[in-house]
N, CA, C and O atoms as CSV, one atom per row, in Angstrom:
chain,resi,resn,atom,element,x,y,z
A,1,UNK,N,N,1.231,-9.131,-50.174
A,1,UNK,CA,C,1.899,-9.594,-48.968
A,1,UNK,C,C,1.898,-8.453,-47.948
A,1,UNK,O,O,2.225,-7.313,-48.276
A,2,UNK,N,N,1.504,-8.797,-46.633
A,2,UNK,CA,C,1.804,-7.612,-45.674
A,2,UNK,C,C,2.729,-6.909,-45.254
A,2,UNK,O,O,3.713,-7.502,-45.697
A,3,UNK,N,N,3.128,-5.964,-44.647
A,3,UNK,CA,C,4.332,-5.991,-44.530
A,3,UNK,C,C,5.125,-6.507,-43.287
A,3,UNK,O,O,6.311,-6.200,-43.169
A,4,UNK,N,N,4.549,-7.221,-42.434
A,4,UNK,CA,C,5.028,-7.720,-41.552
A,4,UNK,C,C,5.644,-9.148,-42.084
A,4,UNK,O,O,6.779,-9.602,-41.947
A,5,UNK,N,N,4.341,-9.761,-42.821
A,5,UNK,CA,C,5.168,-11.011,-43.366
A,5,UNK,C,C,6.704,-10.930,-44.158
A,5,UNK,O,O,7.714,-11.607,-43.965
A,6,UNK,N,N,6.424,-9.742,-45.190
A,6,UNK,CA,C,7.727,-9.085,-45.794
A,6,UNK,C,C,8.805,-9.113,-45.523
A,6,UNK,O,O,9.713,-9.353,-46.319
A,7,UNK,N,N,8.970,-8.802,-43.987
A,7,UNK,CA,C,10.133,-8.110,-42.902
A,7,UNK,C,C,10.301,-9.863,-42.181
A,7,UNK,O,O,11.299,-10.549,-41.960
A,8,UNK,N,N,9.337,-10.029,-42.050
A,8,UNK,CA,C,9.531,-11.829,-41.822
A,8,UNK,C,C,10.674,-12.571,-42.489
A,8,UNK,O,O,11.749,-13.000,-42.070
A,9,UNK,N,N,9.889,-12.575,-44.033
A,9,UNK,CA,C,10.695,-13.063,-45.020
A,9,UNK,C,C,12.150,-12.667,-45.575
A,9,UNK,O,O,12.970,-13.454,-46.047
A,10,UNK,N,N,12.323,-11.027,-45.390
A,10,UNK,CA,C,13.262,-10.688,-45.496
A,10,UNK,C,C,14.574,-11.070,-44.872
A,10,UNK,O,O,15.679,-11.294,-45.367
A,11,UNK,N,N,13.839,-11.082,-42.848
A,11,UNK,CA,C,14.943,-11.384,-42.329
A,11,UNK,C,C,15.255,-12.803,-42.120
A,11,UNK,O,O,16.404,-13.209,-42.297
A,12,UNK,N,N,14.251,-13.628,-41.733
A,12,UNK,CA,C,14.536,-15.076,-42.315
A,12,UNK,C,C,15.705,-15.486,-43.289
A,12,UNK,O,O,16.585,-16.253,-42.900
A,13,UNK,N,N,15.700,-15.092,-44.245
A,13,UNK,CA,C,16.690,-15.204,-45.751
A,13,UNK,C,C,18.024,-14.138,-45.027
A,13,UNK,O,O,19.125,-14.684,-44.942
A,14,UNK,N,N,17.933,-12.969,-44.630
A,14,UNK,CA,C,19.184,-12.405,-44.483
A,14,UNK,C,C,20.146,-13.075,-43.257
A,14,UNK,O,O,21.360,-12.975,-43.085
A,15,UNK,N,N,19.148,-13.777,-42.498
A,15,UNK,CA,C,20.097,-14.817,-41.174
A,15,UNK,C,C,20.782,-15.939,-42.103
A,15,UNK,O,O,22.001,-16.045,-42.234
A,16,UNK,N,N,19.776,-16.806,-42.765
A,16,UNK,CA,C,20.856,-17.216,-44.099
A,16,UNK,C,C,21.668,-16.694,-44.847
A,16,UNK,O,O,22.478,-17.526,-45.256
A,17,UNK,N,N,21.801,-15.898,-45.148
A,17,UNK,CA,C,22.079,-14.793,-46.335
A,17,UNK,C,C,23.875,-15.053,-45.302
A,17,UNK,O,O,24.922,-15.653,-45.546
A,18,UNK,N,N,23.458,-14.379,-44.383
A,18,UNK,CA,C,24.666,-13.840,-43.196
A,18,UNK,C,C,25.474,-14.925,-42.913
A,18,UNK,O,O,26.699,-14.852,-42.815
A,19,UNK,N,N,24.653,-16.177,-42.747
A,19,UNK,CA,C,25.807,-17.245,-42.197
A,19,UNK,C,C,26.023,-18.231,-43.244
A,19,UNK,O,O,26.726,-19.214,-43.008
A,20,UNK,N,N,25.464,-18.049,-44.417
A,20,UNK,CA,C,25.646,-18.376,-45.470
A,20,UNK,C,C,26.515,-17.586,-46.748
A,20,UNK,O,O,25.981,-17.687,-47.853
A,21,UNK,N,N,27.587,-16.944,-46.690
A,21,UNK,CA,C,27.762,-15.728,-47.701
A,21,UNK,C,C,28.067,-16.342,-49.173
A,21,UNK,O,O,27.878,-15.642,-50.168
A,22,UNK,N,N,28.477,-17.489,-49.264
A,22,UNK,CA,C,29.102,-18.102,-50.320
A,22,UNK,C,C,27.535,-19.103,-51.522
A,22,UNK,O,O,27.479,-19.777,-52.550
A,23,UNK,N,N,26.373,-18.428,-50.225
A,23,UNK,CA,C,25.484,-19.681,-51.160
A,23,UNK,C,C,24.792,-18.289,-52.168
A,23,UNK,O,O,24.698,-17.100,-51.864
A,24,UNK,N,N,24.503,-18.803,-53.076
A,24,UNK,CA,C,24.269,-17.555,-54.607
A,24,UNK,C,C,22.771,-17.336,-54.389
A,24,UNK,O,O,22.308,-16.223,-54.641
A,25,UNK,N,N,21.681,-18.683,-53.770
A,25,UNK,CA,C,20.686,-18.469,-54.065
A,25,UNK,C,C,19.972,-18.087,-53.210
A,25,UNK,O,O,18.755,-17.998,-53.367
A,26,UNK,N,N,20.968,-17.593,-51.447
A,26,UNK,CA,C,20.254,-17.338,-50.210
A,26,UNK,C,C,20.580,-15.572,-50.315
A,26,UNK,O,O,20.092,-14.724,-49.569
A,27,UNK,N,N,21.835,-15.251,-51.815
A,27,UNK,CA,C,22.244,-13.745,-51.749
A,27,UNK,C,C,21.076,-12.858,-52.752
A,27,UNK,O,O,20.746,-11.674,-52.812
A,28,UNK,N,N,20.692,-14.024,-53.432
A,28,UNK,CA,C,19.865,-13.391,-54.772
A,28,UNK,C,C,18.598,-13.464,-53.966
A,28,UNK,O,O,17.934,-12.499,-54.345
A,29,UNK,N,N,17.766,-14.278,-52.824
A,29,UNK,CA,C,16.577,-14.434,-52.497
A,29,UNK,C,C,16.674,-13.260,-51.483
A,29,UNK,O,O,15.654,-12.596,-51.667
A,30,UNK,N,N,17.708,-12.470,-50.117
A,30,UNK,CA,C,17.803,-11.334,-49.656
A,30,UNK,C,C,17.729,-10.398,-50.630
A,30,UNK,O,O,17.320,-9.347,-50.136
A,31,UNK,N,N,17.903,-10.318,-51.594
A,31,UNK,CA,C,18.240,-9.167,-52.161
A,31,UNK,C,C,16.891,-8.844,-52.915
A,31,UNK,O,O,16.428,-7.704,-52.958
A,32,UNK,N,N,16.308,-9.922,-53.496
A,32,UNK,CA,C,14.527,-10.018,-53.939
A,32,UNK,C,C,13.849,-9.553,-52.750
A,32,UNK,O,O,13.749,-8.390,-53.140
A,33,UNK,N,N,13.362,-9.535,-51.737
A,33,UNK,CA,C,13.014,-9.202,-50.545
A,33,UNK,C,C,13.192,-7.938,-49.924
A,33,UNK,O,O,12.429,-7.222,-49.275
A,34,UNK,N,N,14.343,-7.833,-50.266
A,34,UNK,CA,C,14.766,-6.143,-49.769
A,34,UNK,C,C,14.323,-5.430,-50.984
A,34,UNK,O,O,14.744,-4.284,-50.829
A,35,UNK,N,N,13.814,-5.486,-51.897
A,35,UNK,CA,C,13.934,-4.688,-53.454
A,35,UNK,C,C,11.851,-4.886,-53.073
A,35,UNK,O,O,11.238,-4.055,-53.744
A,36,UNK,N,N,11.045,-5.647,-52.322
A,36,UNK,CA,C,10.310,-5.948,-52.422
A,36,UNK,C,C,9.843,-4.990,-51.199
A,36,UNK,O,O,8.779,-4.377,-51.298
A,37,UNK,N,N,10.504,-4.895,-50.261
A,37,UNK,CA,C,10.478,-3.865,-49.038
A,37,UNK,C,C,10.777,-2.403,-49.543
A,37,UNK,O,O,10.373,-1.489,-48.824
A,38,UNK,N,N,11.293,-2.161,-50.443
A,38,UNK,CA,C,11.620,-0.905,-50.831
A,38,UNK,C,C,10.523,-0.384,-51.595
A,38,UNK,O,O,9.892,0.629,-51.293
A,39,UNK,N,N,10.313,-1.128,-52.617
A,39,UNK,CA,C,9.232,-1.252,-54.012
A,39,UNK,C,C,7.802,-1.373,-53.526
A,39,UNK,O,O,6.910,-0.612,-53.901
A,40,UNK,N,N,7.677,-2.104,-52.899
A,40,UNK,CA,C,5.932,-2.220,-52.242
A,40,UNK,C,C,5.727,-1.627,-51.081
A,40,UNK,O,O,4.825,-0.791,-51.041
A,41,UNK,N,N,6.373,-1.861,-50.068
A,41,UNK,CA,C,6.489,-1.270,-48.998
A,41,UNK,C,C,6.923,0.113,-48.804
A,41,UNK,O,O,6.431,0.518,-47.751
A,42,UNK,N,N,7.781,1.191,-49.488
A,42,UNK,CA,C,8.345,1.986,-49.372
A,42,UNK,C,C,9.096,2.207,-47.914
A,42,UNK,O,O,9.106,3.267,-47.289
A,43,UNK,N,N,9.752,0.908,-47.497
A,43,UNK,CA,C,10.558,0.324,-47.106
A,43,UNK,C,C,12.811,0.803,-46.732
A,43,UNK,O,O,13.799,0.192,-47.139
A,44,UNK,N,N,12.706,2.232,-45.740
A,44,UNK,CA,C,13.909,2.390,-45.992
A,44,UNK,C,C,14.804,2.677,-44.647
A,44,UNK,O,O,14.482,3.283,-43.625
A,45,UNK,N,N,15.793,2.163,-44.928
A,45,UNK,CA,C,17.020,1.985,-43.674
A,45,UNK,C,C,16.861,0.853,-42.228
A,45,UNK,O,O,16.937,1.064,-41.018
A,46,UNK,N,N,16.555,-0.659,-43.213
A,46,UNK,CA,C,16.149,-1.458,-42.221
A,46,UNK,C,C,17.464,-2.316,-42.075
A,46,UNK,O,O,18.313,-2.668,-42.894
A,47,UNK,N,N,17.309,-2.519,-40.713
A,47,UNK,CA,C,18.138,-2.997,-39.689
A,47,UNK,C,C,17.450,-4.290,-38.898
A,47,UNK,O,O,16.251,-4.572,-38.873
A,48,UNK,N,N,18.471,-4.945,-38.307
A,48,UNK,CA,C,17.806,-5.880,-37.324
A,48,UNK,C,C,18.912,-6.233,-36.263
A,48,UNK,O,O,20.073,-6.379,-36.644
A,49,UNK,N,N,18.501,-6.402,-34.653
A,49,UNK,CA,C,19.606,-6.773,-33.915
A,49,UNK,C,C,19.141,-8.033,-33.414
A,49,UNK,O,O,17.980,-8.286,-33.739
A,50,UNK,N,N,19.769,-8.962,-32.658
A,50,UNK,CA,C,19.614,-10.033,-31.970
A,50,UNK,C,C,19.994,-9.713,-30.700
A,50,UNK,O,O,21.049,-9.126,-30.456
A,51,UNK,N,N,18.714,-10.277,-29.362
A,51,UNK,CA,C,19.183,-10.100,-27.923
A,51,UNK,C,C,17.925,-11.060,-27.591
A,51,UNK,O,O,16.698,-11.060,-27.689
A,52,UNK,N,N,19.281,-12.105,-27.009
A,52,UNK,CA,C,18.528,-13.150,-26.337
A,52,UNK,C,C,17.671,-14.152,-27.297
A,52,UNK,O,O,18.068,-14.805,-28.262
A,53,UNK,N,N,16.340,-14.060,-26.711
A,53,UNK,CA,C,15.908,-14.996,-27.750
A,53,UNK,C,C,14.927,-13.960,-28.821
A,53,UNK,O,O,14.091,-14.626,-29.432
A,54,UNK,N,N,14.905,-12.852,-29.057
A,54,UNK,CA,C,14.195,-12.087,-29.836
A,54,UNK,C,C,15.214,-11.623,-31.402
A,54,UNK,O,O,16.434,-11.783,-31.432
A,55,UNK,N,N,14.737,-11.285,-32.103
A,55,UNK,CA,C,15.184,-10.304,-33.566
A,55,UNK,C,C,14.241,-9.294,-33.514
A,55,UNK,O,O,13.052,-9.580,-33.372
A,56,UNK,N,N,14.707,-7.875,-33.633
A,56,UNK,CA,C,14.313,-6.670,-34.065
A,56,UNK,C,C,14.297,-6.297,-34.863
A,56,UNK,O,O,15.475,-6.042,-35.114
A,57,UNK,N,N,13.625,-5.956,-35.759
A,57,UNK,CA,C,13.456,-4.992,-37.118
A,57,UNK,C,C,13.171,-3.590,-36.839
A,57,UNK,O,O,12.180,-3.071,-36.326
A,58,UNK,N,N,14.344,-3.047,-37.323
A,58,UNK,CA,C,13.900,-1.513,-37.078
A,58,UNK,C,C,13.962,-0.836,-38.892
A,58,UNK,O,O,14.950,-0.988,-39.610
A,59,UNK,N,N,12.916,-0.241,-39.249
A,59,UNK,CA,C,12.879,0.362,-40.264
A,59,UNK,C,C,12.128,1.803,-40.434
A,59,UNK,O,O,11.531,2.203,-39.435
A,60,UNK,N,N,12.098,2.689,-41.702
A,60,UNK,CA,C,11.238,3.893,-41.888
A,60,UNK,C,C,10.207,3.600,-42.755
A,60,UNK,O,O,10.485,2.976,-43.780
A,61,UNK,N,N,9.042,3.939,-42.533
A,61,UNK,CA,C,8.126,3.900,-43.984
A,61,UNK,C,C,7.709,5.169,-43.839
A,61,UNK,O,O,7.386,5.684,-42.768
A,62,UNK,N,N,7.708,5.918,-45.377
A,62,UNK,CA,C,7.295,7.371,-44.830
A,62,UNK,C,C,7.875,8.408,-44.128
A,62,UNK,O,O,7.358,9.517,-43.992
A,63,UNK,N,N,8.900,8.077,-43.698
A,63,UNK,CA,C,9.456,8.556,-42.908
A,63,UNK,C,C,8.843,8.838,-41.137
A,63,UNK,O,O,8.777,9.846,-40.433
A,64,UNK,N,N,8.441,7.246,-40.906
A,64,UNK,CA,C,7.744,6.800,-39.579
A,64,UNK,C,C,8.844,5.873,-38.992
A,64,UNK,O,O,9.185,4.972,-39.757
A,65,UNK,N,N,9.323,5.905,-38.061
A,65,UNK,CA,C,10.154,5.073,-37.609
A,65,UNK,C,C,8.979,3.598,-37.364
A,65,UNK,O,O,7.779,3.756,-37.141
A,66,UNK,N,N,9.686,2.172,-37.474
A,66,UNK,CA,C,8.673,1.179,-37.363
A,66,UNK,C,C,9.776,-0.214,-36.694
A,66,UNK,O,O,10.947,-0.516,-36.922
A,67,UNK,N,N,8.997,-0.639,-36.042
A,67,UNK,CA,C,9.640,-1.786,-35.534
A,67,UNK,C,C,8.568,-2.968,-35.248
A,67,UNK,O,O,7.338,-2.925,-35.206
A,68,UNK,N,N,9.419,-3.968,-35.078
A,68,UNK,CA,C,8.829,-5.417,-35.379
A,68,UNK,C,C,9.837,-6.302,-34.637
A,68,UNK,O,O,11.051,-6.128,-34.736
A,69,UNK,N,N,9.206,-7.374,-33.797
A,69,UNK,CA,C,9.957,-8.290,-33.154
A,69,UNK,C,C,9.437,-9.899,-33.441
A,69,UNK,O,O,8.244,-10.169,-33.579
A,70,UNK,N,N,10.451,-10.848,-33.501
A,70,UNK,CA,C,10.014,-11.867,-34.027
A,70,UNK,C,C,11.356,-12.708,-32.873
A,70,UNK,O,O,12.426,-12.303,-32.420
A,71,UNK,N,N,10.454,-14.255,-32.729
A,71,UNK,CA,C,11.252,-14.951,-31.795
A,71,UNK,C,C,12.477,-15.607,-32.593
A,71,UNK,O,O,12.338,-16.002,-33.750
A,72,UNK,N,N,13.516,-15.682,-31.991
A,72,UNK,CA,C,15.044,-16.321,-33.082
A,72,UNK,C,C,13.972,-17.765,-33.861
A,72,UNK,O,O,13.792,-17.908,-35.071
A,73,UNK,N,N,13.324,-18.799,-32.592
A,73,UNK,CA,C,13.561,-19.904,-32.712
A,73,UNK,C,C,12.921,-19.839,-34.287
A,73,UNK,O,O,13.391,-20.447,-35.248
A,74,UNK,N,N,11.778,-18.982,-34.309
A,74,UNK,CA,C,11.118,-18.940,-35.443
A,74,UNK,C,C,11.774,-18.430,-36.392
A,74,UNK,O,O,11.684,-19.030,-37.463
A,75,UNK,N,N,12.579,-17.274,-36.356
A,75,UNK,CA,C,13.542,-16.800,-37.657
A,75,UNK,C,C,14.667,-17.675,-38.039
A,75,UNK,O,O,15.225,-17.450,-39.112
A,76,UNK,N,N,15.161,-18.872,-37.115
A,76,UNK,CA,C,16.263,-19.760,-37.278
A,76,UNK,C,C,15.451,-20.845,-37.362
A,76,UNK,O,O,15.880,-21.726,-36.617
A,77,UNK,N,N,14.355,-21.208,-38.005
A,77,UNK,CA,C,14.310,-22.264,-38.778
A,77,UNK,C,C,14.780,-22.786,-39.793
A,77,UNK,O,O,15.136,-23.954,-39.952
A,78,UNK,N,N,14.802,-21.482,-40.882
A,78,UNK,CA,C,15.365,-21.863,-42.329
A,78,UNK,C,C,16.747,-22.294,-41.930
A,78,UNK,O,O,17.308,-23.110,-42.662
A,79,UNK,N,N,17.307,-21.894,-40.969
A,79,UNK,CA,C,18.556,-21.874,-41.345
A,79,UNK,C,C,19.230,-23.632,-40.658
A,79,UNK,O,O,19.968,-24.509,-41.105
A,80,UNK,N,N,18.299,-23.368,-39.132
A,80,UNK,CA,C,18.256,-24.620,-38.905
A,80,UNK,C,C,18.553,-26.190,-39.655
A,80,UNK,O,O,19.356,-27.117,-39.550
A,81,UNK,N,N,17.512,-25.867,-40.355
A,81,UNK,CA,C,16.848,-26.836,-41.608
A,81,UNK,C,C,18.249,-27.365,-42.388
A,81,UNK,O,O,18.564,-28.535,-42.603
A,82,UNK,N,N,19.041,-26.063,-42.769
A,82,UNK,CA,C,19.868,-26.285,-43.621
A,82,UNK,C,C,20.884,-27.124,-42.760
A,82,UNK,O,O,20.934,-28.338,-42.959
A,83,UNK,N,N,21.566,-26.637,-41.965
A,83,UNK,CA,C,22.457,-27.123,-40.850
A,83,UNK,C,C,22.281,-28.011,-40.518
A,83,UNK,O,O,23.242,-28.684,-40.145
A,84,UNK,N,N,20.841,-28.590,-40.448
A,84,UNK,CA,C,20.352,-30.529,-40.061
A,84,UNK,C,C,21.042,-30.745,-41.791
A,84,UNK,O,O,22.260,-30.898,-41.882
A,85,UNK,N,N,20.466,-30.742,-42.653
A,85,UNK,CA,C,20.431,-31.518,-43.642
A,85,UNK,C,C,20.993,-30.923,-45.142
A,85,UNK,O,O,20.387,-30.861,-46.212
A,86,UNK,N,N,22.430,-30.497,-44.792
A,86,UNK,CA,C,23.481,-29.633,-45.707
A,86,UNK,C,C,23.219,-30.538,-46.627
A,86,UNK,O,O,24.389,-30.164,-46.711
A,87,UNK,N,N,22.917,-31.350,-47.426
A,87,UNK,CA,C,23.671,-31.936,-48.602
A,87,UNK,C,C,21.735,-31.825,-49.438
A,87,UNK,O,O,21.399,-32.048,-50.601
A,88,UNK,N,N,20.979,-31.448,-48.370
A,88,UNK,CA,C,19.573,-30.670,-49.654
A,88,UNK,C,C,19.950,-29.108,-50.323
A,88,UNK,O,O,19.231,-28.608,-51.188
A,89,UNK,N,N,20.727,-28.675,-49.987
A,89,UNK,CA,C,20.822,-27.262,-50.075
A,89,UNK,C,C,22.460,-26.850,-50.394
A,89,UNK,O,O,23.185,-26.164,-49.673
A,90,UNK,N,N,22.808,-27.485,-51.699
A,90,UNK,CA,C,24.279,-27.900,-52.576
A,90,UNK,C,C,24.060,-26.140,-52.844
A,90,UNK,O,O,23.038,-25.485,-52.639
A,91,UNK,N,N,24.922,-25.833,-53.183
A,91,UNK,CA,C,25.129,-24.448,-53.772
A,91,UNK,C,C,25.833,-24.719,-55.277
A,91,UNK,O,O,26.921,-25.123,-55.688
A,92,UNK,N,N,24.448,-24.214,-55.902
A,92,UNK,CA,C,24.938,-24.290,-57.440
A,92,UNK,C,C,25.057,-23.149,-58.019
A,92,UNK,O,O,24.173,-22.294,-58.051
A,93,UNK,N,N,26.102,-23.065,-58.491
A,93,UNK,CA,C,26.151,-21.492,-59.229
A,93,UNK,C,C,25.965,-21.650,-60.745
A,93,UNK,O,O,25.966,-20.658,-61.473
């Protein structure tokens, strides 16, 4: 996986992750992702802000500062998805 898709995937799941805190399988799928950014990527001290309609990823590899921008509408799909149609996405523990 690249690492852009990575940082994709990561933050995708952590916008769930965030407005989701109580669901088990949106905390265990951030946390696979970040362990996957660390582990493959050598992946450390990543961050992300929201302004306007953009998300920022700011991270180190190497000790290189690195950044990455991605549009909300596209990072708030997953979450979208859920918010249309809560009763696909039951939280089972």
């Amino acid at each position: 996986m690249k690492l852009q898709d990575a940082v994709y995937n990561w933050l995708t799941i952590t916008v769930v992750a965030h407005a989701r805190p109580d669901d088990t399988a949106a905390q265990e799928t951030e946390r696979f992702f970040a362990d996957l950014l660390r582990e493959d990527h050598a992946v450390e001290q990543i961050t992300y802000t929201k302004e306007d309609d953009v998300y920022t990823v700011t991270f180190t590899v190497n000790n290189e500062s690195r950044t990455f921008r991605f549009p909300a509408e596209l990072v708030e799909t997953m979450l979208d998805q859920i918010n249309r149609e809560p009763e696909k996405y039951v939280n089972y523990e």
